[in-house]
N, C-alpha and C positions, 0 to 999 in steps of 0.2 A: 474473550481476551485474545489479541493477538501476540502473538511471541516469533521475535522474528521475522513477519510477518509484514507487507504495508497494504492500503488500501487505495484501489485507483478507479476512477471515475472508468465505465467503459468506454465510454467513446474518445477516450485520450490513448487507445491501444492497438495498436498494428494489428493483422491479424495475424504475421510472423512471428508477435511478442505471445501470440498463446502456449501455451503448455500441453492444451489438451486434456487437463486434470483437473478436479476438483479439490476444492476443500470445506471442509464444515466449520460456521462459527457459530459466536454466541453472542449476539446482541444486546446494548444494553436493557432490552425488555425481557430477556433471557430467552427468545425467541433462538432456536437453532437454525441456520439456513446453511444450504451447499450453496456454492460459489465458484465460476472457474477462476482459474491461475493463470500468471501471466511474468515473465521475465522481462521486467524494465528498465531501464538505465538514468540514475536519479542525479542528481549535479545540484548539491545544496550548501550553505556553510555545514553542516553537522554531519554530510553521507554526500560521498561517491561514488558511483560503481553501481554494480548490478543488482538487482533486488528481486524477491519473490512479492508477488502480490497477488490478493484476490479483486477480481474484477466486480464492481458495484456499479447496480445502475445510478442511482442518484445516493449516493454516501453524502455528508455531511460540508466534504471538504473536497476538492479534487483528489487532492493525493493524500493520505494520514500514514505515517509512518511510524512504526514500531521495530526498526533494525539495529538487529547483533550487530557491536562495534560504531554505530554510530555517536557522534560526542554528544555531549549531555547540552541539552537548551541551555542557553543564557535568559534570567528571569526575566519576561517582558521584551523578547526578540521574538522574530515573526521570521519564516525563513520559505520561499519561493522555492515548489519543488519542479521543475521540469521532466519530462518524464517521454 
């Protein structure tokens, strides 16, 4: 589960945008994995502004977001993250 947290494709990442740091999750197969981190800048209807993320080689989605203060989806919108 991520809290706070977003998910970015790596190869959409500067290597400025790294952190240098790790973090550990929990897959849905409940598989643990370390991951580095990464400082991105997101511009969506729902979040703007700077974000923490872990770096995924091939995630599900480009970008998957789970960030504090972002607004809540509207049911059946779809929303383009830049990154």
């Amino acid at each position: 589960m991520f809290c706070g947290i977003s998910v970015v494709k790596t190869e959409l990442v500067r290597p400025e945008q790294m952190t240098g740091s790790c973090e550990l999750c929990m897959l849905t197969d409940g598989v643990v994995k370390q991951f580095p981190t990464a400082t991105v800048e997101t511009d969506t209807p729902f979040y703007k502004g700077h974000a923490k993320a872990v770096c995924v080689d091939n995630p599900v989605q480009e970008v998957i977001g789970n960030i504090t203060g972002a607004l809540a989806e509207m049911a059946g919108s779809t929303a383009h993250m830049s990154v």
